[in-house]
Every structure is written in structure tokens, then in C-alpha cells.
DRENDRENLO-97890 format. One line per 8 residues: number of its first residue (from 1); their letters; for each residue x, y, z of N, C-alpha, C. Coordinates in Angstrom, 3 decimals. Layout:
% DRENDRENLO-97890
NUM = a = X/Y/Z/X/Y/Z/X/Y/Z; ...
This chain:
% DRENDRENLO-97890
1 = xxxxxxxx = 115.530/80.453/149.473/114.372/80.352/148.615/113.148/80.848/149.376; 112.622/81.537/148.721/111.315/82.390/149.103/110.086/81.681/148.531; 109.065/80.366/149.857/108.065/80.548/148.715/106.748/81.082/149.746; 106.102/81.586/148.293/104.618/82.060/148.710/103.501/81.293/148.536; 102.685/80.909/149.011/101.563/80.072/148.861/100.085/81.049/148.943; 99.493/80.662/148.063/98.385/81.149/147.262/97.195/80.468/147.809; 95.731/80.667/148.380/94.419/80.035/148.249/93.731/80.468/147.153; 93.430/79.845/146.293/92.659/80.053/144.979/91.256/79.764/144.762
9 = xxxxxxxx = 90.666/78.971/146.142/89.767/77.866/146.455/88.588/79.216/146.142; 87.438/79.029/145.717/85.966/79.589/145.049/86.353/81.070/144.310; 87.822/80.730/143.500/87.818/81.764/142.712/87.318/81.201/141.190; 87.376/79.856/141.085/86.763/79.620/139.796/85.122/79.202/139.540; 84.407/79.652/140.972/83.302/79.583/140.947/82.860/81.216/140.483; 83.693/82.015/141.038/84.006/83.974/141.106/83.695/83.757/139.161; 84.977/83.245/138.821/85.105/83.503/137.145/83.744/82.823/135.985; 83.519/82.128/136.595/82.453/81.250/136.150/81.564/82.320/136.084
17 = xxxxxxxx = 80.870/82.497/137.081/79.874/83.892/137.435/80.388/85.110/136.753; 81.659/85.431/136.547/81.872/86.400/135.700/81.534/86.119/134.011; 82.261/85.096/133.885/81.497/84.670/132.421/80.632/84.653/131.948; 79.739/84.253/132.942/78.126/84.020/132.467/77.496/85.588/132.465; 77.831/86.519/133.268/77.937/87.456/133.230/77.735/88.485/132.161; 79.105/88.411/131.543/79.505/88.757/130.532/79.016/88.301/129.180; 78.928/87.070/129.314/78.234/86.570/128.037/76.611/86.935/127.905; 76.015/87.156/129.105/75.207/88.102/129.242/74.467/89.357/128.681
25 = xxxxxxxx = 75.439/90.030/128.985/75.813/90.910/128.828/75.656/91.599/127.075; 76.391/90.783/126.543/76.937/90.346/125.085/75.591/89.990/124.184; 75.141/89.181/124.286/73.932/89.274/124.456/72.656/89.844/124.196; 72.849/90.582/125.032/71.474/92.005/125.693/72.232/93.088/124.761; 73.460/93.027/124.352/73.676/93.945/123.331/73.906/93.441/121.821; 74.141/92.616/122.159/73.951/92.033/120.117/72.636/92.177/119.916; 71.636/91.819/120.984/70.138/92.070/120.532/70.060/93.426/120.510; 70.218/94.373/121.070/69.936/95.687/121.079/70.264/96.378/119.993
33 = xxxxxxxx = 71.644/95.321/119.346/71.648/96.231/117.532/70.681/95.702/117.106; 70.323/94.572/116.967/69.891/94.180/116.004/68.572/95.170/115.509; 67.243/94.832/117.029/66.605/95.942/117.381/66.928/97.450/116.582; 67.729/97.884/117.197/67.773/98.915/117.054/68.157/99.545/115.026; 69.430/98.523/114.346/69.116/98.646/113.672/68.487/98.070/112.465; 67.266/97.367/112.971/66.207/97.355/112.429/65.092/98.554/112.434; 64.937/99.023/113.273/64.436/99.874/113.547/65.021/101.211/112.375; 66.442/101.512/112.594/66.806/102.647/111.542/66.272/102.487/110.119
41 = xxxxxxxx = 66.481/100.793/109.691/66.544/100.511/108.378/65.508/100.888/107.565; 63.930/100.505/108.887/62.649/100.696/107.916/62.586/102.096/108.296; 63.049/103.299/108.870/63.293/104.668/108.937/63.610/105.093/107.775; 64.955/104.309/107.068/65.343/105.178/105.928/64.934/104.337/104.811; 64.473/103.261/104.887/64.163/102.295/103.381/62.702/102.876/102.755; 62.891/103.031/101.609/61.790/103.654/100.548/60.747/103.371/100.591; 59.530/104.016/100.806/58.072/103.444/101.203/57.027/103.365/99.683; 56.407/102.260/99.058/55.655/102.692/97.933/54.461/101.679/98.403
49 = xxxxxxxx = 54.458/100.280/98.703/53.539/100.010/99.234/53.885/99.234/100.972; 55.074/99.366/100.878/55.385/98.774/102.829/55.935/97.919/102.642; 55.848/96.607/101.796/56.429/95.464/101.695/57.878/95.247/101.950; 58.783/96.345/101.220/60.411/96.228/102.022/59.964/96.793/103.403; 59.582/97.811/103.832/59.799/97.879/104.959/59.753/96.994/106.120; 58.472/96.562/105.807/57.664/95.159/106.715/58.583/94.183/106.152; 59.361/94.023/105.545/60.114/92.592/105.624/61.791/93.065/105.930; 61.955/94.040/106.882/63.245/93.990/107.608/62.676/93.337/109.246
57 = xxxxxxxx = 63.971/92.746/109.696/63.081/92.283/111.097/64.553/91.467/111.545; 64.131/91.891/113.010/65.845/90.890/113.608/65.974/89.598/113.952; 66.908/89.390/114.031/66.931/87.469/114.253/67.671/87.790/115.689; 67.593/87.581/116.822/67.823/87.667/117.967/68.937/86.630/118.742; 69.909/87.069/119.054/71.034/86.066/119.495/70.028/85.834/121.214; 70.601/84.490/121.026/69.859/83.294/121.890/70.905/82.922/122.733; 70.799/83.005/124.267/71.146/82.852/125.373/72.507/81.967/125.172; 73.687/82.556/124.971/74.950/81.424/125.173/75.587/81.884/123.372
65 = xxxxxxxx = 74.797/82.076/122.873/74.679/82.055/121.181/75.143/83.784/121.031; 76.130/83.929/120.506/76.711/85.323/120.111/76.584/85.875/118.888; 75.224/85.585/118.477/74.974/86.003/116.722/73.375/86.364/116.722; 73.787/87.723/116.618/72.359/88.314/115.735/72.318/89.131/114.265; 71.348/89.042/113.925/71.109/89.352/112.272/70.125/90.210/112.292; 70.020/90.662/111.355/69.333/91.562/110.652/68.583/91.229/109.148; 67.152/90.587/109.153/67.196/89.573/107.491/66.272/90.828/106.713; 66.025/90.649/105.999/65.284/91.486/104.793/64.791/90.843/104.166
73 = xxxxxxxx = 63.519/90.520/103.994/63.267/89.297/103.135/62.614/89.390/101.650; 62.527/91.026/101.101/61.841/91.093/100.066/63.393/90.782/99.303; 62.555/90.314/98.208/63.231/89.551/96.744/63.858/90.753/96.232; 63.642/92.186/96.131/64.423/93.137/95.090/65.027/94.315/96.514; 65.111/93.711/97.993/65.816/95.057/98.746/67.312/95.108/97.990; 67.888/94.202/97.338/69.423/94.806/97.479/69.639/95.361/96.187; 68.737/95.562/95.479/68.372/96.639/94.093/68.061/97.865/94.710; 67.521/97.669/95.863/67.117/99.266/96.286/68.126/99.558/97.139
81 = xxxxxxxx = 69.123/98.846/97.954/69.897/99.575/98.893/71.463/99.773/97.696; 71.337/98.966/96.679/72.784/99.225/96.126/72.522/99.696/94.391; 71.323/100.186/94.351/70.820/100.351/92.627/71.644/99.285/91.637; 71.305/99.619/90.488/71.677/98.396/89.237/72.181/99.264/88.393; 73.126/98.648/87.297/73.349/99.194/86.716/74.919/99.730/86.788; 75.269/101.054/85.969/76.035/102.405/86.337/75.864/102.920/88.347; 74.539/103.050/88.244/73.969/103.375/89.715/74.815/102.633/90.953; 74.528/101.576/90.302/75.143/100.357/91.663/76.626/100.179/91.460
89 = xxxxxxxx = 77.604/100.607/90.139/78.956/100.326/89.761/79.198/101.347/90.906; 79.087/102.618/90.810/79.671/103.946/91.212/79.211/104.065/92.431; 78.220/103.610/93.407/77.685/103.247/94.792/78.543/102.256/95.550; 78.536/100.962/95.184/78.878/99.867/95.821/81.038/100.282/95.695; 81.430/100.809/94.789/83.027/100.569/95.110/82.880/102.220/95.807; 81.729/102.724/96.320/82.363/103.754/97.559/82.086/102.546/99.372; 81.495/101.655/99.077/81.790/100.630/100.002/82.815/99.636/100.514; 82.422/99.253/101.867/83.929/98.688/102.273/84.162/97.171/101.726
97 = xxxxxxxx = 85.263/96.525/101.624/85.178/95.342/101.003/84.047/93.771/100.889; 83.829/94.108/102.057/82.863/93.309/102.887/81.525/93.462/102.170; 80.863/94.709/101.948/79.731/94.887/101.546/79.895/94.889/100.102; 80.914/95.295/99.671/81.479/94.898/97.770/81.111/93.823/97.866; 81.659/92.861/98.834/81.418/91.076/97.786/80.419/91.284/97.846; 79.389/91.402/98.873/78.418/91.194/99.351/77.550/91.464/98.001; 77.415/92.639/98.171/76.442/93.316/96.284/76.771/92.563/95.333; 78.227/91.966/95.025/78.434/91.006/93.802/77.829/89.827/93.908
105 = xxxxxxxx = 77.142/89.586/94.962/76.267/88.244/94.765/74.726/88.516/93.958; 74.675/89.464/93.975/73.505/90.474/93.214/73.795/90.344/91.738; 74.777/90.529/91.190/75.235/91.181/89.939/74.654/90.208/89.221; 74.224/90.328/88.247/73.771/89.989/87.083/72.283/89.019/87.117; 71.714/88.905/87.855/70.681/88.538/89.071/69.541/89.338/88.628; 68.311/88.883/88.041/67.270/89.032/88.011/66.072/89.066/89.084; 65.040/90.021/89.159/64.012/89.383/90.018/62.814/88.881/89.814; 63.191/88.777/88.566/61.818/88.008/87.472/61.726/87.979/86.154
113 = xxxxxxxx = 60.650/88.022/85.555/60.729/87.988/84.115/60.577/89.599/83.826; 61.003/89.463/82.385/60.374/91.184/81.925/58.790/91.725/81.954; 58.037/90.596/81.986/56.464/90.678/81.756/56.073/90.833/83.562; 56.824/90.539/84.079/56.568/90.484/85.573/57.074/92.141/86.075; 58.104/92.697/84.977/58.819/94.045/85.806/57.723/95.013/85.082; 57.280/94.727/84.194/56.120/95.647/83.175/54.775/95.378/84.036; 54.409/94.460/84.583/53.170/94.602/85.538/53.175/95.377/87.053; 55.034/94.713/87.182/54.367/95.543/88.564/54.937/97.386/88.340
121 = xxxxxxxx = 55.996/97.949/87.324/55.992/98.780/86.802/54.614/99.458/86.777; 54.009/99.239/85.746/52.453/99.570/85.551/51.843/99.627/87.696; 51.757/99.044/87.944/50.903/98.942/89.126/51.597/100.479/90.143; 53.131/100.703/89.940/53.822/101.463/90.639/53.260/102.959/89.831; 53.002/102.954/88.873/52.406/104.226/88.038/51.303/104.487/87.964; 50.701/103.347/88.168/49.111/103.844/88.670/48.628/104.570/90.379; 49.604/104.030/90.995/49.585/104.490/92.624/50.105/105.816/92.318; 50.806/106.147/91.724/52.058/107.799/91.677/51.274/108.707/90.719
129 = xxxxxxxx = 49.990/107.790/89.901/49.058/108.786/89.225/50.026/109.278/88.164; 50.927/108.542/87.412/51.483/108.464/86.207/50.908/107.630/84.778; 50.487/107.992/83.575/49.807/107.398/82.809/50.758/106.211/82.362; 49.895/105.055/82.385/50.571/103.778/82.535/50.858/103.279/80.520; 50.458/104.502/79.988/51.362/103.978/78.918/52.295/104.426/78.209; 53.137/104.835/79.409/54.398/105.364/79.425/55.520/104.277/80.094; 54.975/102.797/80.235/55.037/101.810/81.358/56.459/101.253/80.438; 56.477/101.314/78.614/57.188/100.750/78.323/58.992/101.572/78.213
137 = xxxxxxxx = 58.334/102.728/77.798/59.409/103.656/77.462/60.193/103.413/79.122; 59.196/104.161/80.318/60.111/103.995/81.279/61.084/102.631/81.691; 60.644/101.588/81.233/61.111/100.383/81.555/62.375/100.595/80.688; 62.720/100.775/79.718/63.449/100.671/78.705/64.359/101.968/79.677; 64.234/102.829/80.114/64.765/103.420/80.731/65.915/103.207/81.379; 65.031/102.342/82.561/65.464/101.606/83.514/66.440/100.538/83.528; 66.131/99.660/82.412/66.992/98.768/81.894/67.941/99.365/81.106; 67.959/100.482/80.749/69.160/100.648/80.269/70.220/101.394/81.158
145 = xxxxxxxx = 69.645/102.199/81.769/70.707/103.070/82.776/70.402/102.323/84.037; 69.675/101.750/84.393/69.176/101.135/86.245/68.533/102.458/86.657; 68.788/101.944/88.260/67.916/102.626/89.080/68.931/103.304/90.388; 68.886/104.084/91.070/69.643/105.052/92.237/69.613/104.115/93.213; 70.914/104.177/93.811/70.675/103.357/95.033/70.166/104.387/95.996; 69.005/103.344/96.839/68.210/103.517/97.990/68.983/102.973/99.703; 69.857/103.564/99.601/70.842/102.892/101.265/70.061/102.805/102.354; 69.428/101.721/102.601/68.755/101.673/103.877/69.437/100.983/105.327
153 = xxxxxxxx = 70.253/100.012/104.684/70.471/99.082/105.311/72.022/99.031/106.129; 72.609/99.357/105.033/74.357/99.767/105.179/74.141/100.862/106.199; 73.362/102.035/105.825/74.129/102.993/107.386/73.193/102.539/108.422; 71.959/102.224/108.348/71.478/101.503/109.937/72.714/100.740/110.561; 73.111/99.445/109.967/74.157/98.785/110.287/75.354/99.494/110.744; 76.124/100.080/110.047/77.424/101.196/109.874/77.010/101.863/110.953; 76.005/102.696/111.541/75.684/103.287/112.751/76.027/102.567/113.903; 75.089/101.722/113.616/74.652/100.796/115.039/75.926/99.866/115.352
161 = xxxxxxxx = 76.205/99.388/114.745/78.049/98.634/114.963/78.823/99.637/115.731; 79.069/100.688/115.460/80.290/101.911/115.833/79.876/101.882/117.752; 78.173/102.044/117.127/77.696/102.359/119.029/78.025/100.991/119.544; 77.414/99.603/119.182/77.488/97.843/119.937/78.972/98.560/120.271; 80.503/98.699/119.349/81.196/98.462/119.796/81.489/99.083/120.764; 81.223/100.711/121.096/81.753/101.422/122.276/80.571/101.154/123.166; 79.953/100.443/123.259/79.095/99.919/124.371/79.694/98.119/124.880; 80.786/98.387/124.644/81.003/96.644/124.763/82.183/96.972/125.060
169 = x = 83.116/98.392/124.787/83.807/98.813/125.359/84.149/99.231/126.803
């Protein structure tokens, strides 16, 4: 019988330090998407008065904590990243399953009253120097066919994931 004997003694102080390390590490790059795609999102998200833009912003994974986000906080972004309607049927099933459910929490989902989409309608046609009493026809428009999706958010994300992962690689 052959035996070998092993010293193992301050290798689990070694791994410890590697962990922390690593989790580190992990970290400094979950924040760096987030950052970063935040940064893409208000690049490609639709500008009329700033308000979506200014309300993308990252939630920052916290020391030990392996979760960062990306929030959006205006009330109608996922009308603009996935349109309504026809618009949003034929958009959202070229998406991956994940972001399908995701839009079906949208579906049938209002962002106010009709007297509320006719004011700020009107307010969007007065900035674009469109005569605002055309405010009803276009609405009727709108509500009947929707609106184009505006993808801001999906390829910031879809980008920036592909890179986190071959950087973590």
C-alpha cells in the first residue's frame, strides 16, 4: 500500500481570497452592464420631450449581491419599445420567450384615460407644429391600428449581455 500525504494547511485561506475575488470581480461587471446599457438605451429611445429618456437609469449590484437592473420608470416606455396593437402582435413574437411574457404583462393595459391621451396628443402636435385639430382623427388612428414599436431597450440589453458574458468568460 502506497500512501501519500498531502499539507493543505492556508489553502482555504488561498480560496477564500479567491472568492472574494471573483465575486468581485462579478460585480464590477454586472455594474458595467448595467451602466453601460443604460447608457445605449437613452442612445436609441425616442426623444420628444426627454422624459423616457431621463427615466432609464441603473440599479447597481451591491458588494456580495449579484443583481443589477436596468429600471425605466416612465408609465408608457413599453408602448414605445414594443408598439400596441397589430404593431406590437408582429414585433414582440419576433422576440425571445422571455421578453414575449414580458410584453404580455402590457397587453390590454392602459396608460390613462382617453381625455388624458387627447391632451397630451394635442400637446405632442403643438411641439411638431401640427394643427391640433387634427388631434381627434389622429387619435382614432392610433387606436385603431396602434403605434410602431420604438426598441430601445431590448437591443441595449441583447448587446450588452453577449459582451458581460464573454467578459466573464
Amino acid at each position: 500500500m502506497i500512501t501519500i500525504k498531502v499539507d493543505v494547511r492556508g489553502i482555504e485561506a488561498k480560496l477564500d481570497k479567491a472568492k472574494k475575488g471573483i465575486s468581485e470581480t462579478m460585480v464590477s461587471e454586472l455594474n458595467r452592464w448595467a451602466v453601460l446599457t443604460v447608457n445605449d438605451a437613452k442612445q436609441m429611445a425616442p426623444v420628444d420631450e426627454g422624459f423616457l429618456r431621463n427615466s432609464i437609469s441603473p440599479v447597481l449590484a451591491a458588494p456580495g449581491n449579484l443583481k443589477a437592473f436596468v429600471v425605466v420608470s416612465a408609465n408608457y416606455a413599453a408602448y414605445i419599445e414594443f408598439g400596441t396593437r397589430s404593431f406590437a402582435a408582429a414585433y414582440v413574437s419576433s422576440l425571445p420567450a422571455d421578453w414575449q411574457q414580458y410584453a404580455a404583462t402590457f397587453r390590454g393595459s392602459t396608460g390613462g384615460t382617453y381625455q388624458d391621451f387627447i391632451i397630451r396628443l394635442m400637446g405632442w402636435m403643438k411641439r411638431k407644429g401640427i394643427d391640433e385639430d387634427a388631434a381627434y382623427v389622429i387619435a382614432k388612428k392610433i387606436l385603431r391600428t396602434g403605434i410602431r414599436p420604438h426598441p430601445f431597450l431590448f437591443p441595449a440589453v441583447q448587446k450588452n449581455t453577449i459582451e458581460l458574458k464573454n467578459r466573464l468568460k
